[in-house]
PyMOL CGO cylinders between C-alpha atoms (Angstrom):
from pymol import cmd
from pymol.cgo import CYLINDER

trace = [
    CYLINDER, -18.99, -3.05, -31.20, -17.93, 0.24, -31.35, 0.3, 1, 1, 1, 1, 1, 1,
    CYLINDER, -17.93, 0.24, -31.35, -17.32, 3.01, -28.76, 0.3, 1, 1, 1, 1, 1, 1,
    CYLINDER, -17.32, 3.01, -28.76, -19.06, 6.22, -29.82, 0.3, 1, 1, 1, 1, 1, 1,
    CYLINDER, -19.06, 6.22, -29.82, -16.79, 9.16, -27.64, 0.3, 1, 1, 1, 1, 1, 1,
    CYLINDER, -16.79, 9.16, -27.64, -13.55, 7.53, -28.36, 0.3, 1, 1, 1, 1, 1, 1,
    CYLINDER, -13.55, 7.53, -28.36, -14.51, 5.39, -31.79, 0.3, 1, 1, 1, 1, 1, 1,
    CYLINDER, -14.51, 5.39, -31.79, -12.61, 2.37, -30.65, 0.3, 1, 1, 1, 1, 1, 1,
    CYLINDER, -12.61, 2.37, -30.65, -13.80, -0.89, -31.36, 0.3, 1, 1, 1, 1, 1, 1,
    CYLINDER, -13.80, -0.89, -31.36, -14.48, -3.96, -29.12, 0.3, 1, 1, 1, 1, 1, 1,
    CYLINDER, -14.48, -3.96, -29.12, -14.76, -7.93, -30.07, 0.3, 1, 1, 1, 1, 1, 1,
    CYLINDER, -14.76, -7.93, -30.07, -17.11, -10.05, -28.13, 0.3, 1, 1, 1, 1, 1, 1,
    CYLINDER, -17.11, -10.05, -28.13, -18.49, -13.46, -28.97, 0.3, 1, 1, 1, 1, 1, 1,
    CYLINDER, -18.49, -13.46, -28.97, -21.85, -13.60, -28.58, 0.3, 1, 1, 1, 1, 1, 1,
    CYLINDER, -21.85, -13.60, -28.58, -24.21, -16.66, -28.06, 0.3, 1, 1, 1, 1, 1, 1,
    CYLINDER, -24.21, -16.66, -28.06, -28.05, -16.92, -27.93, 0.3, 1, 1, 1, 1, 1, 1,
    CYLINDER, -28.05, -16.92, -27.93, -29.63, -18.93, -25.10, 0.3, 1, 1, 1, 1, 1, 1,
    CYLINDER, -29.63, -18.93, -25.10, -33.02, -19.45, -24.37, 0.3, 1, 1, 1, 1, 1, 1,
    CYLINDER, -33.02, -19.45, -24.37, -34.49, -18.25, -21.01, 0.3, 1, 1, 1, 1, 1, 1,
    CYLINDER, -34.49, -18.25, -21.01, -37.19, -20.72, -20.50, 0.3, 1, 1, 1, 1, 1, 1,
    CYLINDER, -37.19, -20.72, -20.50, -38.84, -18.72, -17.56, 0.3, 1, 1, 1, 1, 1, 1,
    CYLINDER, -38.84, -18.72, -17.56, -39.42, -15.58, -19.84, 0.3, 1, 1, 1, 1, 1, 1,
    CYLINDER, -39.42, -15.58, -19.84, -39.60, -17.79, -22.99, 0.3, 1, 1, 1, 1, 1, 1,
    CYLINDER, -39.60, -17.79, -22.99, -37.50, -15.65, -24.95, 0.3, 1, 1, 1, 1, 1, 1,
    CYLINDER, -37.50, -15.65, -24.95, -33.89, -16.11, -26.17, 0.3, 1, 1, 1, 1, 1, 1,
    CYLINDER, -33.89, -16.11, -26.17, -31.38, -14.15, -24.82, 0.3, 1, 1, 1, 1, 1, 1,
    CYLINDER, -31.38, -14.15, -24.82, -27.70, -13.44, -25.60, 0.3, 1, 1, 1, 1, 1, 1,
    CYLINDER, -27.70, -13.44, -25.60, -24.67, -14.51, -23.41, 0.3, 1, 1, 1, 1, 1, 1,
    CYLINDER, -24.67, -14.51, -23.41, -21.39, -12.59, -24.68, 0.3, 1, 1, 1, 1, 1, 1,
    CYLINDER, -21.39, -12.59, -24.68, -17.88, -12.69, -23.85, 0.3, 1, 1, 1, 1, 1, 1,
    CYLINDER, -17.88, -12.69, -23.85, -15.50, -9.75, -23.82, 0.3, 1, 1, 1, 1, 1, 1,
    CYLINDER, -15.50, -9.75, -23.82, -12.34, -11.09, -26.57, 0.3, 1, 1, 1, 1, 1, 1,
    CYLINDER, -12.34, -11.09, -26.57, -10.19, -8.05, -27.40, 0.3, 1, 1, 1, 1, 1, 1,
    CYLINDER, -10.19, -8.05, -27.40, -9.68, -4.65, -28.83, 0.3, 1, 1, 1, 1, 1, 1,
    CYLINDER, -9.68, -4.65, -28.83, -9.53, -4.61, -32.62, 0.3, 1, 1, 1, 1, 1, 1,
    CYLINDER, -9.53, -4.61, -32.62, -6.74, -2.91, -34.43, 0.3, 1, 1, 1, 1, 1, 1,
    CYLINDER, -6.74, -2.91, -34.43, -7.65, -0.33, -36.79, 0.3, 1, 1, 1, 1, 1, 1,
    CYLINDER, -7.65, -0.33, -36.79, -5.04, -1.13, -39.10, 0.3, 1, 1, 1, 1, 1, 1,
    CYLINDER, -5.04, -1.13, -39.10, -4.63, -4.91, -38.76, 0.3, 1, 1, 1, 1, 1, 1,
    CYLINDER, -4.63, -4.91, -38.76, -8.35, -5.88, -38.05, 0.3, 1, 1, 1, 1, 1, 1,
    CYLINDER, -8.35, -5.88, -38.05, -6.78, -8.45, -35.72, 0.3, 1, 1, 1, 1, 1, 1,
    CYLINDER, -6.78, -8.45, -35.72, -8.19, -9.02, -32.13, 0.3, 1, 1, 1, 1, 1, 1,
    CYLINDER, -8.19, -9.02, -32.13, -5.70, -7.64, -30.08, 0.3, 1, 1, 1, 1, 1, 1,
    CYLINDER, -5.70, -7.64, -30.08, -7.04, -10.30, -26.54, 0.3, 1, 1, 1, 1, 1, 1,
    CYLINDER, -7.04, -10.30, -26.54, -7.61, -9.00, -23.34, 0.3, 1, 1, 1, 1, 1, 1,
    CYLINDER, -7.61, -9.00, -23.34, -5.34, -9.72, -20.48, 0.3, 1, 1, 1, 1, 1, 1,
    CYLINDER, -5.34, -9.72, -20.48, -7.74, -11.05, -18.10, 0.3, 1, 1, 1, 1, 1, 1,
    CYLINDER, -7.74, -11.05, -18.10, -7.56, -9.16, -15.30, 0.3, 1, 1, 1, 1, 1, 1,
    CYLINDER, -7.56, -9.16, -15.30, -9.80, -6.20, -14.25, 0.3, 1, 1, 1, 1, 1, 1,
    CYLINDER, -9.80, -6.20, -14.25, -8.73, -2.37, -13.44, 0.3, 1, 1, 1, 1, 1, 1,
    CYLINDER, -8.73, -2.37, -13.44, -5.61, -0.70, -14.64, 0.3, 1, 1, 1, 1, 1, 1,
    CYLINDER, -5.61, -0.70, -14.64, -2.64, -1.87, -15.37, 0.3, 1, 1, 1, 1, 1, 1,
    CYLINDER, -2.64, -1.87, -15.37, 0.59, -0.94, -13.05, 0.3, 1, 1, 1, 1, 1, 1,
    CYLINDER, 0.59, -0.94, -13.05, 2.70, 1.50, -14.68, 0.3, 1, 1, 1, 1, 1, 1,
    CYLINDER, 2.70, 1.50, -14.68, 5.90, -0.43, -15.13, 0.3, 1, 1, 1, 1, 1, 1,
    CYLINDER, 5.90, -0.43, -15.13, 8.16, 2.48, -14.61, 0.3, 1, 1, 1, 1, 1, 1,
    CYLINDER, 8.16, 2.48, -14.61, 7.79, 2.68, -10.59, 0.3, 1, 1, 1, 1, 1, 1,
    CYLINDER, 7.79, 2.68, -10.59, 8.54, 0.27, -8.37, 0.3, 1, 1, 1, 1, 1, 1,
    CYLINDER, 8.54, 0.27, -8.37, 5.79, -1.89, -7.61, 0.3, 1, 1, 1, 1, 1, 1,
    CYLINDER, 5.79, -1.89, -7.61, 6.32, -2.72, -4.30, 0.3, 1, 1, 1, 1, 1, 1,
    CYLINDER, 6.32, -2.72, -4.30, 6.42, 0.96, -3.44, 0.3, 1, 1, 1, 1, 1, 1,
    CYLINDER, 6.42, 0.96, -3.44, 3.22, 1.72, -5.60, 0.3, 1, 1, 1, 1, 1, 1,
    CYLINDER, 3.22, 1.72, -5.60, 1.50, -1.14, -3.71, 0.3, 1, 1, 1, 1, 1, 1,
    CYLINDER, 1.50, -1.14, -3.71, 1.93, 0.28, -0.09, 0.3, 1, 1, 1, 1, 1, 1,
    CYLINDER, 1.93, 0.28, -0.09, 1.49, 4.30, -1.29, 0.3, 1, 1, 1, 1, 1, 1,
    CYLINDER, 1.49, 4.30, -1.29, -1.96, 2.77, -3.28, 0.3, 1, 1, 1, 1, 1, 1,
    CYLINDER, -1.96, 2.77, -3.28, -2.83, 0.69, 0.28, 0.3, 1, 1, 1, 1, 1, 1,
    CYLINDER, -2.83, 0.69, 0.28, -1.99, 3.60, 2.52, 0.3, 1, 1, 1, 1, 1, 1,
    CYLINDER, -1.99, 3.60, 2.52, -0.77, 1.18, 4.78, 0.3, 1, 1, 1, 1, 1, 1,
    CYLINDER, -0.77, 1.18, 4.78, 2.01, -0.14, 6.19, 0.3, 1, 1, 1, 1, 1, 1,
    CYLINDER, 2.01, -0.14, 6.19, 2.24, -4.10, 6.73, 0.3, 1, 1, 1, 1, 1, 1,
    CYLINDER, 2.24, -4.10, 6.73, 2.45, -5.20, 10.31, 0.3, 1, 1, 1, 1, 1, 1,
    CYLINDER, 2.45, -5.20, 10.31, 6.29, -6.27, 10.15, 0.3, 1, 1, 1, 1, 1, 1,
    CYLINDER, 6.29, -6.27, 10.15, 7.26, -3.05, 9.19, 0.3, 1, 1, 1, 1, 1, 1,
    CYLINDER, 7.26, -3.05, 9.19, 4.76, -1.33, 12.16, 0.3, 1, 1, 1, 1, 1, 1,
    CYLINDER, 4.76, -1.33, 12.16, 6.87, -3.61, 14.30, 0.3, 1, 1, 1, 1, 1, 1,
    CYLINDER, 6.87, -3.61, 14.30, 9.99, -2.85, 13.44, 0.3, 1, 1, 1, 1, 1, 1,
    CYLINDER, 9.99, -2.85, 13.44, 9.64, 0.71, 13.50, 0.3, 1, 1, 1, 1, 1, 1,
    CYLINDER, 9.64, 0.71, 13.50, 8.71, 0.56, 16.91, 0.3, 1, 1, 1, 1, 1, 1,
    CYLINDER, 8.71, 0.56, 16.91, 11.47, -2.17, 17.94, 0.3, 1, 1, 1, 1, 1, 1,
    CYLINDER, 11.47, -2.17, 17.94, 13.83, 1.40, 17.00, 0.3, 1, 1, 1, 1, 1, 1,
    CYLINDER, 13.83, 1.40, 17.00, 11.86, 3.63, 18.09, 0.3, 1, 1, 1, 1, 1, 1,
    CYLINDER, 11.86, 3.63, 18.09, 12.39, 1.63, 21.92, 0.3, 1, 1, 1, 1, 1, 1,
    CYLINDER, 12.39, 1.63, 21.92, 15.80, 1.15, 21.13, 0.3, 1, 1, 1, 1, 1, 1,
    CYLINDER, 15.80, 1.15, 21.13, 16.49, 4.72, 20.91, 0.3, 1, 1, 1, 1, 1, 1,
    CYLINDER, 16.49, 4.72, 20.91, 14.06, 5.79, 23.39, 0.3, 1, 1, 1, 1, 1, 1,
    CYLINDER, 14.06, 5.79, 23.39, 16.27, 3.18, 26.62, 0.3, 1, 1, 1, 1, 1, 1,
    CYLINDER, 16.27, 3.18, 26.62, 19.78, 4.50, 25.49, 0.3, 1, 1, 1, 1, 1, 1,
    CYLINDER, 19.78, 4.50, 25.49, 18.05, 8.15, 25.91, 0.3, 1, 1, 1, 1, 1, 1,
    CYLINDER, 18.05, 8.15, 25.91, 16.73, 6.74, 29.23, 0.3, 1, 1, 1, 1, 1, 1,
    CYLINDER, 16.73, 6.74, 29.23, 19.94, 5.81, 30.31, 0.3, 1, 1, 1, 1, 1, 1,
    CYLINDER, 19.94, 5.81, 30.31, 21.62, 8.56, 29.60, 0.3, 1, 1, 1, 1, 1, 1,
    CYLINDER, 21.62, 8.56, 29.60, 19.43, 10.68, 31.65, 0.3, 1, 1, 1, 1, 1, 1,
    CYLINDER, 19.43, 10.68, 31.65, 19.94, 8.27, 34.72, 0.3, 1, 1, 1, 1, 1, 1,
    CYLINDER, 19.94, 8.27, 34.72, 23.69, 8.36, 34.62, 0.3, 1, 1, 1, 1, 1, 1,
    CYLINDER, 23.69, 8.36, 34.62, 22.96, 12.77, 34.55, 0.3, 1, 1, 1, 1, 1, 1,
    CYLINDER, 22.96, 12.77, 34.55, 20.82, 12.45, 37.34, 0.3, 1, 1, 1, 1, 1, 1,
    CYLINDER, 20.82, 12.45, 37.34, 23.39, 10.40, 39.22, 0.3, 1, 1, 1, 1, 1, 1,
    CYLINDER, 23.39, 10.40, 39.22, 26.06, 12.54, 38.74, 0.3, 1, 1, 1, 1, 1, 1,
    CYLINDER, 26.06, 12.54, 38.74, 24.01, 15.69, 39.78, 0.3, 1, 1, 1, 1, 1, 1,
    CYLINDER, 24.01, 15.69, 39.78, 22.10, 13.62, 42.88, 0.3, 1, 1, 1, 1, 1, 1,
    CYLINDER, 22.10, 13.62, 42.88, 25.92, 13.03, 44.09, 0.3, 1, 1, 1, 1, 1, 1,
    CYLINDER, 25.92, 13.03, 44.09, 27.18, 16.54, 43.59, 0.3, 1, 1, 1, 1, 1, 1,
    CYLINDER, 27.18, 16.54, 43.59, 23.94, 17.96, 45.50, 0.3, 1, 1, 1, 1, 1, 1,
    CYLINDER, 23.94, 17.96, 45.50, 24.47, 15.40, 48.09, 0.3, 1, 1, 1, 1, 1, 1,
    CYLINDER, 24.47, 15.40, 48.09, 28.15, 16.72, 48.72, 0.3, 1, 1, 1, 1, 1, 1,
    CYLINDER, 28.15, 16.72, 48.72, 27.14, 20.49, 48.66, 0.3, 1, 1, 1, 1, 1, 1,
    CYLINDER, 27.14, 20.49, 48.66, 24.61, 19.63, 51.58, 0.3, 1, 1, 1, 1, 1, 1,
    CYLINDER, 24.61, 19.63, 51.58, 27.35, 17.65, 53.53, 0.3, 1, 1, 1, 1, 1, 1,
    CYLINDER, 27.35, 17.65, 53.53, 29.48, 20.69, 53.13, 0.3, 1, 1, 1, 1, 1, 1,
    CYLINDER, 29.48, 20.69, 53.13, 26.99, 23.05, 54.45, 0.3, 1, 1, 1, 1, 1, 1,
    CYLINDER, 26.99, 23.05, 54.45, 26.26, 21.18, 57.45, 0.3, 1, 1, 1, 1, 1, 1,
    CYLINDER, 26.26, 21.18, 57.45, 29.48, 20.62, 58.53, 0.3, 1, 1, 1, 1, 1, 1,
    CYLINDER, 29.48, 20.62, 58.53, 30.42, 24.40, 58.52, 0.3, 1, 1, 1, 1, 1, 1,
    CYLINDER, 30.42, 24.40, 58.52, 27.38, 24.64, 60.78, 0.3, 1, 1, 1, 1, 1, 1,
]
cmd.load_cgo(trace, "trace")
């Protein structure tokens, strides 16, 4: 069989079975290969449907930019830092507000003893 746009041709094996509902044979065919123009050998098909990956890139990177997803363990442990970072900023702000609590807490006992 041969493509018409691109003129590329295509092996299939083809078998006749009959249909006996509509009484009439029909054909059953199996896709086998591409066929080399210069060889005339059946190059076979790989089996699998859709594109193949570009081998150049790193697959495990095309696979979660193609899902637009990220799996759960890395959802996870983004957030693990994102809490990590989030207490020692927490804590940080505590010991500030200590510090200042204690220093307004001294001004005022200042200004009501000189009273």
């Amino acid at each position: 069989m041969t493509n018409k746009k691109t003129g590329k041709k295509y092996a299939y094996e083809s078998v006749s079975v009959w249909n006996p509902e509509l009484k009439q044979p029909r054909a059953k065919r199996k896709y086998l290969g591409v066929v080399d123009e210069e060889t005339g050998e059946i190059i076979p098909s790989s089996k699998k449907r859709g594109r193949k990956p570009n081998p150049d890139k790193n697959t495990a990177e095309n696979e979660e930019k193609a899902s637009g997803r990220r799996t759960y363990k890395k959802m996870v442990e983004d957030m693990q830092k994102i809490i990590a970072s989030r207490d020692d900023e927490i804590k940080q702000l505590k010991a500030a507000n200590r510090k200042l609590t204690s220093k307004i807490n001294r001004i005022e006992s200042i200004l009501n003893n000189d009273d």
